[in-house]
Structure formats: C-alpha cells, structure tokens
N, C-alpha and C positions, 0 to 999 in steps of 0.2 A: 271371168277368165283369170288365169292363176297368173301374178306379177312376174314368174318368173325370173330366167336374169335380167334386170336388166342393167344397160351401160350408158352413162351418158359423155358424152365429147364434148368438153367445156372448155371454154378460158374462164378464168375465174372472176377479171373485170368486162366481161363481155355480158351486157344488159340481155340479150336475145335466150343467151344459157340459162341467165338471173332468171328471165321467165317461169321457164322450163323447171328448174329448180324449184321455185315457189311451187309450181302446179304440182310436181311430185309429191313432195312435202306435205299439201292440203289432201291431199289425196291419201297419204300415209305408207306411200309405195319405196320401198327399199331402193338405193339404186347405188352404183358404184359411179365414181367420177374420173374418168379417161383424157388428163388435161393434157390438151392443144395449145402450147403455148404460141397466142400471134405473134409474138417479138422477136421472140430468139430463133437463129438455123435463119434467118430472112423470114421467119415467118411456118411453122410446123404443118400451118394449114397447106401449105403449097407443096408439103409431101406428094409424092407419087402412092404411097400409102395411105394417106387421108384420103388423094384426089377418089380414090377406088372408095370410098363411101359417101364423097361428096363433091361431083363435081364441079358444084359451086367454091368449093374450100370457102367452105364459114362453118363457122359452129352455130349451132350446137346439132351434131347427129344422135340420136337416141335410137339405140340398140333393144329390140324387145326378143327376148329369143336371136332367132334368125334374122327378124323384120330391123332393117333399115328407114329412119323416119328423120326425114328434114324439114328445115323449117317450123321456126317455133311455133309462131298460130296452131296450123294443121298439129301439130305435135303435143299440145295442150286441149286440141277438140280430139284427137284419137285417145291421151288419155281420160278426157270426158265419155267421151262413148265407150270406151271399154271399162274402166270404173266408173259406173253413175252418180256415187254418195262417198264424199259429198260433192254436189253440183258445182260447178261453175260456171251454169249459165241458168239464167231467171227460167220459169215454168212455161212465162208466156212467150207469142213468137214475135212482141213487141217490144219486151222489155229483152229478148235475147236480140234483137235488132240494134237495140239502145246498147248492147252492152258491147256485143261486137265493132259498131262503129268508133265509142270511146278506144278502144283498143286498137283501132287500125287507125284513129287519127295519133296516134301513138306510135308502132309499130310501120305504119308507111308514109306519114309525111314527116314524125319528130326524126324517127330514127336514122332512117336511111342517109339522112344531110351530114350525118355528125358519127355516122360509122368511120370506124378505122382506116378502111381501102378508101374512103373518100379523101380524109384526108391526108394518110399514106401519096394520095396523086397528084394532091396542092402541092405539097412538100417536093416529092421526088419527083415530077412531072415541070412544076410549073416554079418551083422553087418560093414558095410562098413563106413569107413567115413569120414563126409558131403564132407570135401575136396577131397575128391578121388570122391565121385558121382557126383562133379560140375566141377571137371574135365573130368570127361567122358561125361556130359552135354555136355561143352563144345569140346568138342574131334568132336563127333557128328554133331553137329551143323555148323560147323566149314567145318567139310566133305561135310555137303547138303549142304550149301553158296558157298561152292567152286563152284560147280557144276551149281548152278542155276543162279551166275554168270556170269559161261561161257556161259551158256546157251541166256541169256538177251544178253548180250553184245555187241554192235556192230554187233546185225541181224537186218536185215532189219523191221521184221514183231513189232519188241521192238519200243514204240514210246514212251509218256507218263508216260503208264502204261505198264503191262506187253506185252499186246500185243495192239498193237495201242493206239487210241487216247481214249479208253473210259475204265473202271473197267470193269475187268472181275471174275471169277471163281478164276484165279492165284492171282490176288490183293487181293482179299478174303481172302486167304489162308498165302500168304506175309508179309501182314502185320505184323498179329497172331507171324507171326517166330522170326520176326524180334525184336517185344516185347519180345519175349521168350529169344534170342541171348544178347540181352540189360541188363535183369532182368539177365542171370548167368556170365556175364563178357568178352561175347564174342568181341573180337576188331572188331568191324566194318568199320575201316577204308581203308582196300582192297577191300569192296564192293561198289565198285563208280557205278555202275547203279542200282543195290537196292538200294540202301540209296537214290537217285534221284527217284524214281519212289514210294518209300513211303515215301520222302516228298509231292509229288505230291498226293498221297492219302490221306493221313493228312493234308492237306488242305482244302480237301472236307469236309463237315458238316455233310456226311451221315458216314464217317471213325471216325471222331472227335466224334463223340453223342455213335458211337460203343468201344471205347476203357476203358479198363476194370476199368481207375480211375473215369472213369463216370457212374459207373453202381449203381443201388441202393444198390446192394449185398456189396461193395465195403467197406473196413474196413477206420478207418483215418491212414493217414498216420503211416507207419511202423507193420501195422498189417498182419494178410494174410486172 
C-alpha cells in the first residue's frame, strides 16, 4: 500500500508519539508532524478540534489518507501489517508473544502511572507536591525496569535489541521509557542490558531522527 499522506499528531516530549515516531522511521515512511502542544491553551489536546479526532484527547492520532488511527500499540501493528519489511515483530508466534508482552509491560503498567493527566490530577486535583509526584514518578518506573530487566537479561531470545538482532515493537516502546526514567531522575545504573540495548538503538538514525530534542515541536533548551 502506497504511504500516502500521512500526518502524525504529536507532542514532542510525549513517550506514546516517541513510539510511533521510531516505528515510522524503521519502516522509512515519510510523514509530517501536526504538534499538539499538552501545555499551553490548558492543554491543545482538550480542543473541540482535536476532541473530533480523539476522543480520548491524547496523542498521538496518525492520519493515513482519510483513516484516523489511535493509540500507539494498534498504531505501530497497523503500520506492521501494512508495511511488512522491515518487521517489527519476530517470525514466530512465540517470540512475537515475547515481544509484545515486553512492550505492554511498558506501555500499560510503566506508562500510564507517570503520564501527564495523571499527574496533572495529583497536582490540580489533590494538590500534591511536584516532589512527592516525581517521586512516585519515580517509584513506578523503577518497579517496570525492575521487571523488564529481569526479563532481557541473560535470555537467550535478548540479543542486540530486545529480541534479537533487529528493532522490534519492544525497542519502540524502550526507548520512549527510558527517556521518561532519564528526564525524572531515575538511577539507571542497575539496568545493564537496557542501557546496552538502547545504546544500541540510539545509534541507529531511524531512533536518532525520532527522539523528542529533534522534533520541530521541540522548545530551546529548558523549555517544555
């Protein structure tokens, strides 16, 4: 299928677009960047203009043609299945179990604790503060690294990247965390086979070109 336009709906420090970004990238698919700033206007996502392509108001929406696509996951397996090569999920339908798991233990128990609206509701909601919500940032975070750690480490199927010699779906999503882990002060120095496997991704030019100081959204330094 022909790439077409497409458009994507990003904030630039928003891990879920980083995805998204990465998987285009490896894929080699052109795309334009449509930045939704969460901060400013109270928040752009909460437009009546967004709402109309995302009722959730979160980024990232990817525009294909006509076709409206939410949610990063689903949004990196549509562009898996529509471009096949190169892969982002292993051959077998074990090691694509394996790789999806790494990535939802990412994507739905790191992330979601230490998304923005979450902690937008400590603050304005319950009045919480900033250092207690970046340590529960951290707390989080902390808990999924453990875990995904153990998980990489010293299995066989871990090579490179998260599973073998090539980015998959789990690199996609790794990275993103790992940025997140960095930006609230999390000690990365226990994770000796993440830290090796996204140096190994940040080397590549399609991770490099996706990372969020590169995006045109991007403020100058010390901004958000």
């Amino acid at each position: 299928m022909s790439a077409g336009n497409i458009r994507l709906y990003s904030y630039w420090r928003s891990s879920a677009a980083y995805r998204v970004r990465i998987a285009l990238n490896l894929k080699g698919l052109p795309f334009e960047t449509m930045p939704v700033h969460l901060l400013q206007d109270g928040g752009q996502q909460h437009t009546p203009e967004f709402n109309d392509l995302n009722p959730q108001e979160l980024v990232p929406v990817l525009m294909h043609g006509n076709r409206i696509l939410r949610q990063s996951m689903s949004i990196i397996e549509y562009l898996d299945e529509t471009w096949p090569t190169p892969p982002l999920m292993p051959a077998t339908a074990r090691e694509r179990q394996r790789v999806r798991a790494i990535a939802q233990m990412i994507a739905c128990d790191i992330h979601p604790l230490n998304n923005l609206r979450v902690l937008q509701f400590m603050d304005k909601t319950w009045n919480v503060p900033q250092a207690e919500r970046d340590t529960w940032t951290r707390h989080w975070i902390k808990v999924g690294l453990d875990a995904v750690e153990d998980t990489l480490c010293d299995n066989p199927s871990t090579g490179d990247f998260c599973d073998g010699e090539q980015p998959t779906l789990a690199d996609c999503c790794l990275v993103p965390q790992v940025f997140n882990a960095e930006r609230f002060g999390v000690d990365m120095a226990p994770y000796r086979t993440i830290r090796r496997i996204v140096q190994n991704c940040l080397a590549m030019d399609e991770f490099k070109a996706a990372r969020p100081e590169n995006q045109p959204d991007a403020p100058a330094p010390g901004g958000n």
